[in-house]
C-alpha positions as CSV (number, residue, x, y, z in Angstrom):
1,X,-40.1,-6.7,8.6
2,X,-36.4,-7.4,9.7
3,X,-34.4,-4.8,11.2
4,X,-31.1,-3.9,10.2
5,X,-29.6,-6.0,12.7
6,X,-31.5,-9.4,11.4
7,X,-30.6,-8.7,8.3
8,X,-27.1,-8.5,8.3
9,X,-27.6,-11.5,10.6
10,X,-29.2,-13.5,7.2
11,X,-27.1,-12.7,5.4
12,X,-23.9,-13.0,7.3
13,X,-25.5,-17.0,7.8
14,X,-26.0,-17.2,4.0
15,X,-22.3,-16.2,3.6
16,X,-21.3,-18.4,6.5
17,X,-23.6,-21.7,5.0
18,X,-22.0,-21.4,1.6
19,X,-18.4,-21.2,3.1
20,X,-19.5,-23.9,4.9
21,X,-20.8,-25.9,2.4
22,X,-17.8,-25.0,0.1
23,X,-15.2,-26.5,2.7
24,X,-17.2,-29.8,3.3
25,X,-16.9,-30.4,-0.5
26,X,-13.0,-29.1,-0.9
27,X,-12.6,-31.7,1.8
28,X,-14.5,-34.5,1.0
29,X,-15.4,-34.3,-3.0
30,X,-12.9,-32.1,-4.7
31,X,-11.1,-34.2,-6.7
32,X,-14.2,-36.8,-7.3
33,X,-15.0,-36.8,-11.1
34,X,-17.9,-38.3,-12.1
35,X,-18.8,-38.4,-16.6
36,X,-15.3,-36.8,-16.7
37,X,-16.5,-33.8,-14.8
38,X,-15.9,-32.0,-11.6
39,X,-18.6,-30.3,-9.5
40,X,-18.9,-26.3,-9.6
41,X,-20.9,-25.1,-6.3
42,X,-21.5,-21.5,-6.7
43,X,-23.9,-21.8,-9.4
44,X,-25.7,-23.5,-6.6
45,X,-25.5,-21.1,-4.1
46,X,-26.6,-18.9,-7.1
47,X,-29.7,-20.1,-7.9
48,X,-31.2,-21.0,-4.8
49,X,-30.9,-18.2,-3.2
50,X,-32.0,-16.1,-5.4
51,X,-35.1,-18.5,-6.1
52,X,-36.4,-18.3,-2.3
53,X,-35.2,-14.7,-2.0
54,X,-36.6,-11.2,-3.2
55,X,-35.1,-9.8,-6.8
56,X,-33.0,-7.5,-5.3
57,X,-31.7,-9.2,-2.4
58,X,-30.9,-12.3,-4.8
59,X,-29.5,-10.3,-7.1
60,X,-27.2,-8.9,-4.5
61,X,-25.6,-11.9,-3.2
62,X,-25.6,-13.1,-7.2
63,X,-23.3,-10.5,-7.9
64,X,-21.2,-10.8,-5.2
65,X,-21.0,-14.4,-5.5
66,X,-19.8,-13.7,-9.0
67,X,-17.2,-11.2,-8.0
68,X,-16.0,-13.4,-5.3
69,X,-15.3,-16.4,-8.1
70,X,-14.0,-13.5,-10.1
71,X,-11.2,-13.0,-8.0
72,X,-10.5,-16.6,-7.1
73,X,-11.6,-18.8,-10.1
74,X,-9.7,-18.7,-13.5
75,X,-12.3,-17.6,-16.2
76,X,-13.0,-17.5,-20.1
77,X,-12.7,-13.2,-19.8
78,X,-12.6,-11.2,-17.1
79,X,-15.9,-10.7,-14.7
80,X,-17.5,-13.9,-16.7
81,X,-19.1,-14.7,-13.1
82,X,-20.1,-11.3,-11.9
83,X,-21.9,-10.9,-15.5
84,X,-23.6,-14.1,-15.4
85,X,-24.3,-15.0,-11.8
86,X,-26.2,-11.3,-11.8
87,X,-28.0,-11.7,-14.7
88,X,-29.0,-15.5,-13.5
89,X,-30.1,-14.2,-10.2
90,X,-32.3,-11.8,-11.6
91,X,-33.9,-14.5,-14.2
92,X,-34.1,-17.2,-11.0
93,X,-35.6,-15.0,-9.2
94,X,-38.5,-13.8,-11.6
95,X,-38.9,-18.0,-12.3
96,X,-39.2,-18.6,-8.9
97,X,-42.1,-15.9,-8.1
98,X,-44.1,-16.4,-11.4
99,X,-43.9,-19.7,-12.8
100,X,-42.8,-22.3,-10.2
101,X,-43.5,-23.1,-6.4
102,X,-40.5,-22.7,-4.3
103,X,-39.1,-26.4,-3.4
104,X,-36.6,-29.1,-4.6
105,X,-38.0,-29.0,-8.5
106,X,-37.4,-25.3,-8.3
107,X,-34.0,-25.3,-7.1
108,X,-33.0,-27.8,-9.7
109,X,-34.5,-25.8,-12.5
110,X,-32.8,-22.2,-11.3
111,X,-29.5,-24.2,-10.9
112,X,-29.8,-25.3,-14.2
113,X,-30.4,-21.9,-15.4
114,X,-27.7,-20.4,-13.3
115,X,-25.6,-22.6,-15.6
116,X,-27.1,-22.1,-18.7
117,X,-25.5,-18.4,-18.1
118,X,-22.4,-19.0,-17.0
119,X,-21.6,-21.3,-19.8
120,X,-23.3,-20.2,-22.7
121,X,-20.8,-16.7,-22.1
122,X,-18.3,-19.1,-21.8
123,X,-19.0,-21.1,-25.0
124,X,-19.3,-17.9,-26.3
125,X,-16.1,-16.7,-25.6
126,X,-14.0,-20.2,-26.8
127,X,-16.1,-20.1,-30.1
128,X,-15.1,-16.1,-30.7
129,X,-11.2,-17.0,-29.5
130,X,-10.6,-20.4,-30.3
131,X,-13.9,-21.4,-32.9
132,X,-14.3,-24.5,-30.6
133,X,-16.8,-27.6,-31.4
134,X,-20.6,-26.1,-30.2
135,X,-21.0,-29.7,-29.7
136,X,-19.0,-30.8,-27.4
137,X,-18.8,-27.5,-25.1
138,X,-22.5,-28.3,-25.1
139,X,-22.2,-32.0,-23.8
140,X,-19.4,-30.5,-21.1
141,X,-22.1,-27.6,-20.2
142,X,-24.6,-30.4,-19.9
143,X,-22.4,-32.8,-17.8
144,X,-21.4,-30.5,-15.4
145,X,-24.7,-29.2,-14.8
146,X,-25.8,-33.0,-14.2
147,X,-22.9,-33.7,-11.6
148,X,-22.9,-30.4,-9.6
149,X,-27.0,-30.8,-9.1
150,X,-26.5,-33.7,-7.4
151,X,-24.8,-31.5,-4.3
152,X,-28.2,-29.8,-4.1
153,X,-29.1,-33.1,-2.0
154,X,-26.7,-31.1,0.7
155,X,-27.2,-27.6,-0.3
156,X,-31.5,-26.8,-0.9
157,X,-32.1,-28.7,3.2
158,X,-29.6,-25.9,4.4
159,X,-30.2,-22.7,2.6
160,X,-33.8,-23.3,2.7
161,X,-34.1,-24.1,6.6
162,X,-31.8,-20.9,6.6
163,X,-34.4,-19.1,4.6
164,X,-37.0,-20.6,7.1
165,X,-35.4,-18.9,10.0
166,X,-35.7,-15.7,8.8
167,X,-38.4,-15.9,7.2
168,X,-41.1,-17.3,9.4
Protein backbone atom coordinates (compact mmCIF):
# COMPACT_ATOMS: atom_id res chain seq x y z
CA UNK A 1 0.00 0.00 0.00
CA UNK A 2 1.53 3.48 -0.92
CA UNK A 3 1.07 6.37 1.26
CA UNK A 4 -0.07 9.57 0.27
CA UNK A 5 3.30 10.80 -0.09
CA UNK A 6 4.36 7.97 -2.73
CA UNK A 7 1.66 8.46 -4.44
CA UNK A 8 1.74 11.81 -5.44
CA UNK A 9 5.38 10.94 -5.95
CA UNK A 10 3.99 8.32 -9.02
CA UNK A 11 2.23 10.28 -10.24
CA UNK A 12 4.05 13.51 -10.21
CA UNK A 13 6.98 11.04 -12.23
CA UNK A 14 4.23 9.96 -14.62
CA UNK A 15 3.51 13.65 -15.29
CA UNK A 16 7.16 14.45 -15.36
CA UNK A 17 8.05 11.16 -17.90
CA UNK A 18 5.34 12.23 -20.37
CA UNK A 19 6.56 15.99 -20.35
CA UNK A 20 9.64 14.49 -20.82
CA UNK A 21 8.94 12.35 -23.46
CA UNK A 22 6.81 14.99 -25.19
CA UNK A 23 9.89 17.53 -25.35
CA UNK A 24 12.45 14.78 -26.71
CA UNK A 25 9.99 14.39 -29.63
CA UNK A 26 9.04 18.32 -30.12
CA UNK A 27 12.75 18.50 -30.44
CA UNK A 28 13.88 15.79 -32.32
CA UNK A 29 10.72 14.36 -34.49
CA UNK A 30 8.08 17.01 -34.76
CA UNK A 31 8.12 17.93 -38.07
CA UNK A 32 9.13 14.20 -39.35
CA UNK A 33 6.23 12.77 -41.52
CA UNK A 34 6.32 9.48 -42.30
CA UNK A 35 2.89 7.92 -44.92
CA UNK A 36 2.00 11.67 -44.96
CA UNK A 37 1.38 11.58 -41.21
CA UNK A 38 2.67 13.14 -38.11
CA UNK A 39 3.01 11.36 -34.75
CA UNK A 40 0.30 12.16 -31.88
CA UNK A 41 1.87 11.09 -28.30
CA UNK A 42 -0.75 11.35 -25.86
CA UNK A 43 -2.78 8.63 -27.07
CA UNK A 44 0.29 6.83 -25.95
CA UNK A 45 0.65 8.04 -22.73
CA UNK A 46 -3.07 7.13 -22.76
CA UNK A 47 -3.09 3.74 -23.19
CA UNK A 48 -0.25 2.61 -21.38
CA UNK A 49 -0.85 3.86 -18.42
CA UNK A 50 -3.96 3.01 -18.08
CA UNK A 51 -3.12 -0.61 -19.23
CA UNK A 52 -0.40 -1.25 -16.24
CA UNK A 53 -2.50 0.89 -13.93
CA UNK A 54 -5.71 0.27 -11.71
CA UNK A 55 -9.26 1.55 -13.51
CA UNK A 56 -9.60 4.35 -11.55
CA UNK A 57 -6.18 5.62 -11.36
CA UNK A 58 -5.91 5.23 -15.22
CA UNK A 59 -8.92 6.73 -15.73
CA UNK A 60 -7.67 9.67 -13.76
CA UNK A 61 -4.68 10.57 -15.63
CA UNK A 62 -6.90 9.59 -18.99
CA UNK A 63 -9.00 12.38 -18.26
CA UNK A 64 -6.59 14.74 -17.42
CA UNK A 65 -4.51 13.87 -20.25
CA UNK A 66 -7.53 14.73 -22.35
CA UNK A 67 -8.28 17.98 -20.63
CA UNK A 68 -4.73 18.96 -20.89
CA UNK A 69 -4.86 18.41 -25.03
CA UNK A 70 -8.14 20.15 -24.65
CA UNK A 71 -6.77 23.26 -23.80
CA UNK A 72 -3.73 23.09 -25.96
CA UNK A 73 -4.53 20.96 -29.12
CA UNK A 74 -7.12 22.28 -31.78
CA UNK A 75 -10.04 19.68 -31.90
CA UNK A 76 -13.03 18.44 -34.14
CA UNK A 77 -15.62 19.88 -30.96
CA UNK A 78 -14.90 20.96 -27.85
CA UNK A 79 -13.58 18.32 -24.95
CA UNK A 80 -13.05 15.62 -28.03
CA UNK A 81 -9.96 14.49 -25.84
CA UNK A 82 -11.26 14.58 -22.36
CA UNK A 83 -14.34 12.43 -23.82
CA UNK A 84 -12.28 9.99 -25.52
CA UNK A 85 -9.13 9.66 -23.65
CA UNK A 86 -11.58 8.82 -20.38
CA UNK A 87 -13.56 6.55 -22.02
CA UNK A 88 -10.29 4.72 -23.71
CA UNK A 89 -8.69 4.60 -20.32
CA UNK A 90 -11.49 2.93 -18.82
CA UNK A 91 -11.69 0.22 -21.89
CA UNK A 92 -7.52 -0.14 -21.74
CA UNK A 93 -7.68 -0.66 -18.58
CA UNK A 94 -10.54 -3.55 -18.31
CA UNK A 95 -8.32 -5.12 -21.68
CA UNK A 96 -5.39 -5.01 -19.85
CA UNK A 97 -6.69 -6.97 -16.53
CA UNK A 98 -9.02 -9.50 -18.35
CA UNK A 99 -7.89 -10.42 -21.65
CA UNK A 100 -4.17 -9.67 -22.18
CA UNK A 101 -0.77 -9.92 -20.12
CA UNK A 102 0.72 -6.66 -19.38
CA UNK A 103 3.87 -6.10 -21.93
CA UNK A 104 4.82 -4.67 -25.34
CA UNK A 105 1.77 -6.58 -27.29
CA UNK A 106 -0.49 -5.01 -24.77
CA UNK A 107 0.70 -1.61 -25.00
CA UNK A 108 0.38 -1.69 -28.77
CA UNK A 109 -3.14 -3.02 -28.72
CA UNK A 110 -4.46 -0.28 -25.82
CA UNK A 111 -2.69 2.39 -28.05
CA UNK A 112 -4.48 1.31 -30.87
CA UNK A 113 -7.62 1.44 -28.95
CA UNK A 114 -6.84 4.72 -27.40
CA UNK A 115 -7.05 5.84 -31.01
CA UNK A 116 -9.83 4.00 -32.20
CA UNK A 117 -11.72 6.65 -29.69
CA UNK A 118 -10.26 9.60 -30.38
CA UNK A 119 -10.86 9.23 -34.07
CA UNK A 120 -13.87 7.51 -34.58
CA UNK A 121 -15.49 10.91 -32.46
CA UNK A 122 -13.58 12.71 -34.77
CA UNK A 123 -14.78 10.96 -37.95
CA UNK A 124 -17.85 11.37 -36.45
CA UNK A 125 -17.94 14.84 -36.07
CA UNK A 126 -16.43 15.67 -40.01
CA UNK A 127 -19.08 13.21 -41.38
CA UNK A 128 -22.08 15.10 -39.23
CA UNK A 129 -20.43 18.78 -40.30
CA UNK A 130 -18.75 18.33 -43.45
CA UNK A 131 -20.18 14.50 -44.76
CA UNK A 132 -16.54 13.67 -45.37
CA UNK A 133 -15.20 10.34 -47.32
CA UNK A 134 -15.54 7.31 -44.39
CA UNK A 135 -12.82 6.09 -46.45
CA UNK A 136 -10.19 8.04 -46.39
CA UNK A 137 -10.63 9.46 -42.69
CA UNK A 138 -10.38 5.69 -42.10
CA UNK A 139 -6.94 5.21 -44.01
CA UNK A 140 -5.73 8.75 -42.05
CA UNK A 141 -7.04 7.07 -38.58
CA UNK A 142 -5.18 4.03 -39.62
CA UNK A 143 -1.88 5.77 -40.74
CA UNK A 144 -1.55 7.76 -37.83
CA UNK A 145 -2.07 5.04 -35.54
CA UNK A 146 0.78 3.03 -37.45
CA UNK A 147 3.38 6.03 -37.27
CA UNK A 148 2.73 7.25 -33.58
CA UNK A 149 3.10 3.28 -32.32
CA UNK A 150 6.35 3.29 -33.50
CA UNK A 151 7.32 5.94 -30.48
CA UNK A 152 6.20 3.25 -28.08
CA UNK A 153 9.87 1.81 -28.78
CA UNK A 154 10.75 5.01 -26.40
CA UNK A 155 7.64 5.38 -24.43
CA UNK A 156 6.46 1.34 -22.92
CA UNK A 157 10.74 0.91 -21.50
CA UNK A 158 10.01 4.29 -19.44
CA UNK A 159 6.55 4.23 -18.18
CA UNK A 160 6.77 0.72 -17.43
CA UNK A 161 10.20 0.84 -15.47
CA UNK A 162 8.28 3.78 -13.90
CA UNK A 163 5.39 1.53 -13.08
CA UNK A 164 8.16 -0.94 -11.75
CA UNK A 165 9.37 1.43 -9.17
CA UNK A 166 6.30 1.83 -7.65
CA UNK A 167 5.04 -1.00 -7.95
CA UNK A 168 7.51 -3.59 -6.77
Amino acid sequence: MLTRRDIIIKWSSYAAACLLLLLLFALLLRDVELFGVRMFLPPLFVGVVASMEDARAGTIFGLACGVLCDLTTAGTFPCVYTLAFTLAAMACSALAKSVLQPGVLCSVAVTALTFLFVDMLNMLALFLRQRASFGAMALLAVQETVVSCLFLIVCHPVLWMLHRKFTL
